[in-house]
KEKEDREN-939375 format. One record per residue (C-alpha): residue in three letters; x, y, z; residue number from 1. Coordinates in pm, 1 decimal. Example, Ala and Ser with C-alpha at 12.3 -4.5 7.8 and 13.67 -1.06 7.14 Angstrom:
REM residues 2
site type:ALA, xx:1230.0, yy:-450.0, zz:780.0, seq:1
site type:SER, xx:1367.0, yy:-106.0, zz:714.0, seq:2
***
This chain:
REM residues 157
site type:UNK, xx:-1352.7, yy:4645.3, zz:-519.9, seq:1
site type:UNK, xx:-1406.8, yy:4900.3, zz:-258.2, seq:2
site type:UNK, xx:-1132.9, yy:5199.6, zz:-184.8, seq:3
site type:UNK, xx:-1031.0, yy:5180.4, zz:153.6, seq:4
site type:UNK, xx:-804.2, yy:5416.3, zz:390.1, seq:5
site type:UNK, xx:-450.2, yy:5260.9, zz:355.8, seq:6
site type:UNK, xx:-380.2, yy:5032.3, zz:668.8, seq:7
site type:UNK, xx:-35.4, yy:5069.1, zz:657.4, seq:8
site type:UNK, xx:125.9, yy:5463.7, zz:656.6, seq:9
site type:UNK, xx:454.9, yy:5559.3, zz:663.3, seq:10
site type:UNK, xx:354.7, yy:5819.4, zz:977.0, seq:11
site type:UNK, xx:339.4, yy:5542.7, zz:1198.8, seq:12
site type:UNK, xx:552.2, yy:5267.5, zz:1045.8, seq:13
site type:UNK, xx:810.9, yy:5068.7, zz:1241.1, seq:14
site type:UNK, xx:1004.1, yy:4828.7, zz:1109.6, seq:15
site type:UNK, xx:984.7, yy:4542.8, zz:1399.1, seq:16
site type:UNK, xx:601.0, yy:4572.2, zz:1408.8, seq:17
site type:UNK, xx:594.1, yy:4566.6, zz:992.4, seq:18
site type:UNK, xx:402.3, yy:4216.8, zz:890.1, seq:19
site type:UNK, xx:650.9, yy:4145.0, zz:647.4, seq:20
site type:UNK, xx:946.6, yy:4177.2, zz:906.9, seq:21
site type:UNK, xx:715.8, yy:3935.7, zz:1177.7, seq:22
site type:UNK, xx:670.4, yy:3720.7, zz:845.8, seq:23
site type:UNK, xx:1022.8, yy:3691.8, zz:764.8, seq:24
site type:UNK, xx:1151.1, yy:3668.6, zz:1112.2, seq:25
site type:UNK, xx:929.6, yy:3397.0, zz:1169.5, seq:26
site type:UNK, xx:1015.4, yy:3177.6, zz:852.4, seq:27
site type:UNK, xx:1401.9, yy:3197.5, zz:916.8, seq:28
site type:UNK, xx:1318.4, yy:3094.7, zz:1318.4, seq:29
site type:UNK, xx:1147.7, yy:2808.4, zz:1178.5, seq:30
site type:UNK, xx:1364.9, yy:2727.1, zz:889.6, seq:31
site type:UNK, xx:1648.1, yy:2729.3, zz:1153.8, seq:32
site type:UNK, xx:1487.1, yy:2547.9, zz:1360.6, seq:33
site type:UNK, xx:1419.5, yy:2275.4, zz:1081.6, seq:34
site type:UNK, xx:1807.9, yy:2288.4, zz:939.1, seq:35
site type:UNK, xx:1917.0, yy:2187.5, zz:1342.9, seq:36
site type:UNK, xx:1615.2, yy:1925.2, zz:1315.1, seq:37
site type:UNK, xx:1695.2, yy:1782.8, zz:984.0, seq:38
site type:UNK, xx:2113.7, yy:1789.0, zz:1044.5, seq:39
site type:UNK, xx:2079.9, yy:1402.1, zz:1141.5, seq:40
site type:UNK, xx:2025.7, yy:1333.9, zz:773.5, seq:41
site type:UNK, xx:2291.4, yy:1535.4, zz:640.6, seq:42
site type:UNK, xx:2028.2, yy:1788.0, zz:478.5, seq:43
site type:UNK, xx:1886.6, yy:2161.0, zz:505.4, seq:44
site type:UNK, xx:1469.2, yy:2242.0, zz:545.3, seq:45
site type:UNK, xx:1527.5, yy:2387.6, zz:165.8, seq:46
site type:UNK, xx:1629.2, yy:2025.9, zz:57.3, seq:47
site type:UNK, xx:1371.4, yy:1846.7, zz:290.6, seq:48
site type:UNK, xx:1101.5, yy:2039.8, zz:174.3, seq:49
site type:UNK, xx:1247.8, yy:1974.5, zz:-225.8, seq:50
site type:UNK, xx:1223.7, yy:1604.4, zz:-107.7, seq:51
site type:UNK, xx:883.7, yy:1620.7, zz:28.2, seq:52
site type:UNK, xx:755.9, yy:1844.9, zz:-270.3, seq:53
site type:UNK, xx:862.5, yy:1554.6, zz:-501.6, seq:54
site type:UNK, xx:685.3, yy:1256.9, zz:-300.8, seq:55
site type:UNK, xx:374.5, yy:1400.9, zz:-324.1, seq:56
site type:UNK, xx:393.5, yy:1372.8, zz:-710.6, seq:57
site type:UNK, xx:238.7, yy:1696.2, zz:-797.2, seq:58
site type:UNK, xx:593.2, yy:1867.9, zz:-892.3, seq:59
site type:UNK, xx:832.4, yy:1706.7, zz:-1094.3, seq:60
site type:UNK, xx:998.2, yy:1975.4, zz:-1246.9, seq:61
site type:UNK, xx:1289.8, yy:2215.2, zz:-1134.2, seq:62
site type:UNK, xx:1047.5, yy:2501.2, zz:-1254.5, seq:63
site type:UNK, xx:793.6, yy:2376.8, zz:-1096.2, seq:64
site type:UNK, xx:1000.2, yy:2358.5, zz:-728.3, seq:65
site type:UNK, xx:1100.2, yy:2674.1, zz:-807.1, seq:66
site type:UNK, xx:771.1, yy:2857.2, zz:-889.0, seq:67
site type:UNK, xx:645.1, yy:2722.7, zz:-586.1, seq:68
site type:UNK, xx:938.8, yy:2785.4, zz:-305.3, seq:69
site type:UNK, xx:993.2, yy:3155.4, zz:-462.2, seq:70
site type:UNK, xx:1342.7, yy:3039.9, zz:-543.9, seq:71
site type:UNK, xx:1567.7, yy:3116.4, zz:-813.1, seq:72
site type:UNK, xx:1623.5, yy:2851.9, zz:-1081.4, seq:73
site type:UNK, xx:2005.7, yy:2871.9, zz:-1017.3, seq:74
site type:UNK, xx:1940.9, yy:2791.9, zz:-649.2, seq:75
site type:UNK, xx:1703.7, yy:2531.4, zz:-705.9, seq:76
site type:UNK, xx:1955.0, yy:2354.7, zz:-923.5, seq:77
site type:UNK, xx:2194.1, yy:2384.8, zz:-676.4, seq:78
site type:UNK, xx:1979.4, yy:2213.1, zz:-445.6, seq:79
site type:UNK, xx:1892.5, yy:1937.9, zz:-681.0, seq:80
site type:UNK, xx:2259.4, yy:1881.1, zz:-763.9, seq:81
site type:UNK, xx:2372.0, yy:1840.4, zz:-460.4, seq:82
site type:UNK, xx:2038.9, yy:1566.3, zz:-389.7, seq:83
site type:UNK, xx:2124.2, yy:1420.8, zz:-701.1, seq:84
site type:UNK, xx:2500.0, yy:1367.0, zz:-634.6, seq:85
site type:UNK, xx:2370.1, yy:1254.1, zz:-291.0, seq:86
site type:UNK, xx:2168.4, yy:989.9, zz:-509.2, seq:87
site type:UNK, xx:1830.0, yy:1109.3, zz:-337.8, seq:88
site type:UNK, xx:1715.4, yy:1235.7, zz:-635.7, seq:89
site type:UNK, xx:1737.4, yy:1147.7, zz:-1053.4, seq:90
site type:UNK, xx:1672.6, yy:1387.1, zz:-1402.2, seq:91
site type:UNK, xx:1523.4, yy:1161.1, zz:-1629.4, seq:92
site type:UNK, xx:1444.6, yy:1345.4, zz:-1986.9, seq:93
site type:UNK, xx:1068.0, yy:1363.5, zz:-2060.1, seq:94
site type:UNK, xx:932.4, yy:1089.3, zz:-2310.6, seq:95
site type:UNK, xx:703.8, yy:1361.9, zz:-2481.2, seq:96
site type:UNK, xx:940.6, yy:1623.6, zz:-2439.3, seq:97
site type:UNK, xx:1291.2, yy:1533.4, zz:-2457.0, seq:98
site type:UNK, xx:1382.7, yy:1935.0, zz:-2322.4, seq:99
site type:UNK, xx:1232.1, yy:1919.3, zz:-1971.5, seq:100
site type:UNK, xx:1405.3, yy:1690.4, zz:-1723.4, seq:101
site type:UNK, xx:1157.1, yy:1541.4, zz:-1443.3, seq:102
site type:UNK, xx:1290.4, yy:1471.6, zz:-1137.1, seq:103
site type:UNK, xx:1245.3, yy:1161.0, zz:-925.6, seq:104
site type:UNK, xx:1322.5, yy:1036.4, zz:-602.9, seq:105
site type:UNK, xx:1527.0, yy:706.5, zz:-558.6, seq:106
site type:UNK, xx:1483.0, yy:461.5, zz:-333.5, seq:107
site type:UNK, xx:1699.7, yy:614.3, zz:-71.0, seq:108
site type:UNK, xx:1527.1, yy:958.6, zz:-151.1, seq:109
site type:UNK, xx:1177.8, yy:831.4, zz:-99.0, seq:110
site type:UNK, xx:1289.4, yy:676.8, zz:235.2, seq:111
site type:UNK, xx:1391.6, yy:984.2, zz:337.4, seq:112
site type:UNK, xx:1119.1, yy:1163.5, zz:217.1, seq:113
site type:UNK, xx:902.2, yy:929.6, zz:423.1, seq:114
site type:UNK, xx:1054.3, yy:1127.2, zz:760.8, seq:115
site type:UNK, xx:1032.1, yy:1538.4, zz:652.8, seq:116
site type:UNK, xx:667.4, yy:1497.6, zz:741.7, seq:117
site type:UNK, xx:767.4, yy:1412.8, zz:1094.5, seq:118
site type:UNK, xx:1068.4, yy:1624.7, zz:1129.2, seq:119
site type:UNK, xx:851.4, yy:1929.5, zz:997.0, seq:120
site type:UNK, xx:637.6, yy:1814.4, zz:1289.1, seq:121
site type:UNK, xx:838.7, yy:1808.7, zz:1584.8, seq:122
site type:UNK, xx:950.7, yy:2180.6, zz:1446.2, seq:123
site type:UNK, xx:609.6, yy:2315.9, zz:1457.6, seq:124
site type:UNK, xx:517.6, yy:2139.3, zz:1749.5, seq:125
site type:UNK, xx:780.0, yy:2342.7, zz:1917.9, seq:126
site type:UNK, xx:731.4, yy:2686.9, zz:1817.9, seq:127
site type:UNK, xx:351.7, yy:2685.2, zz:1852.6, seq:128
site type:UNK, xx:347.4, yy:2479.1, zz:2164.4, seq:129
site type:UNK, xx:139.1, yy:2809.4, zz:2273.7, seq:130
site type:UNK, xx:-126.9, yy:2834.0, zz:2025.8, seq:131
site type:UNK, xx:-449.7, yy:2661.5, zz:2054.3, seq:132
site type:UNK, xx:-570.6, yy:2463.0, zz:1727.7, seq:133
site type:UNK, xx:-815.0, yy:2739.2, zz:1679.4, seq:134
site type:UNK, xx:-540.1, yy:2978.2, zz:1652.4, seq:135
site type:UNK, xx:-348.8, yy:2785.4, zz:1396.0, seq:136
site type:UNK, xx:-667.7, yy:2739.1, zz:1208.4, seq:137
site type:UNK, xx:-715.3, yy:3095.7, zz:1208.2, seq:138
site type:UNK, xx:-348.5, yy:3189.7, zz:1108.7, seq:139
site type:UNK, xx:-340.2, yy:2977.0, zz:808.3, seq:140
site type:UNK, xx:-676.1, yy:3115.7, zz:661.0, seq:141
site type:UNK, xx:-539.9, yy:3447.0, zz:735.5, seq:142
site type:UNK, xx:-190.9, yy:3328.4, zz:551.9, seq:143
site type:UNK, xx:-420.8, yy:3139.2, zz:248.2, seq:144
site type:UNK, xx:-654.8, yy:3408.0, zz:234.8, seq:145
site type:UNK, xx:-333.8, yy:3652.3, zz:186.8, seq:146
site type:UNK, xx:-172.2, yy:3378.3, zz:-57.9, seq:147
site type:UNK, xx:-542.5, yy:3356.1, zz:-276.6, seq:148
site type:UNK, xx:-568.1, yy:3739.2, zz:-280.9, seq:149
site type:UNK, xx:-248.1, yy:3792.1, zz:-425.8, seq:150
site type:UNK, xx:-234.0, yy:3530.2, zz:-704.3, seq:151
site type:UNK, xx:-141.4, yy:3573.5, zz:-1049.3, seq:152
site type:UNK, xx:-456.6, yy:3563.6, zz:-1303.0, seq:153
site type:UNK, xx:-484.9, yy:3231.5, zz:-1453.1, seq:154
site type:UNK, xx:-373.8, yy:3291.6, zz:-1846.6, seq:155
site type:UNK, xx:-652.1, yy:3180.0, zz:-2048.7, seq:156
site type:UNK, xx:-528.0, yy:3102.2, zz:-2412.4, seq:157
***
């Protein structure tokens, strides 16, 4: 790995041109955005995207929705609680493992799974009505190149 001069100094740092603050701002506009989009089925973006996560079958684990959003177990529970007592969601104790609880949707939960793709959509569609395709493309290998870069090491035992 080659040393480099540090992009970033604290000489010329300002906090509304920081990546991480155009980052962050950006996720809550959306995320907003997504909570007034999703409000017609009585859900947040947090619990849409939960819903989504599940249908696609690779997660089925609180731990695993966790790991993945960057949320806190305690908030992720919270979250599936409140699906679960909505009857969108079910724990059903692992045959192998009787200790982990996986997660699946219910009838009603994969219904409403079925729309978060569309909803998600019609967000996105709004906010980068002024980006051309090639832009997009661009942003999300700069955003999975960023993601790839930063990964933990695979454990290997």
């Amino acid at each position: 790995m080659s040393k480099r001069a540090a992009i970033f100094t604290v000489e010329n740092y300002q906090i509304e041109e920081s990546i991480g603050y155009l980052l962050a701002r950006s996720r809550a506009m959306l995320v907003k955005s997504s909570d007034e989009s999703l409000a017609e089925y009585g859900i947040t973006h947090a619990q849409g995207a939960i819903l989504l996560m599940l249908s696609t079958g690779k997660y089925s684990t609180a731990a695993d929705l966790a790991r993945e959003t960057y949320t806190d177990a305690a908030s992720t529970k919270r979250m599936i609680d409140r699906l679960a007592a909505r009857d969108l969601i079910t724990r059903v104790p692992c045959a192998h493992d009787r200790r982990l609880i996986k997660l699946h949707l219910t009838a009603d939960g994969l219904e409403l799974s079925k729309k978060m793709p569309k909803a998600f959509c019609g967000v996105l569609n709004k906010h980068f009505s002024d980006f051309s395709p090639e832009e997009i493309g661009f942003l999300k290998s700069m955003l999975r190149r960023l993601l790839e870069s930063n990964a933990p090491a695979e454990k290997t035992h």
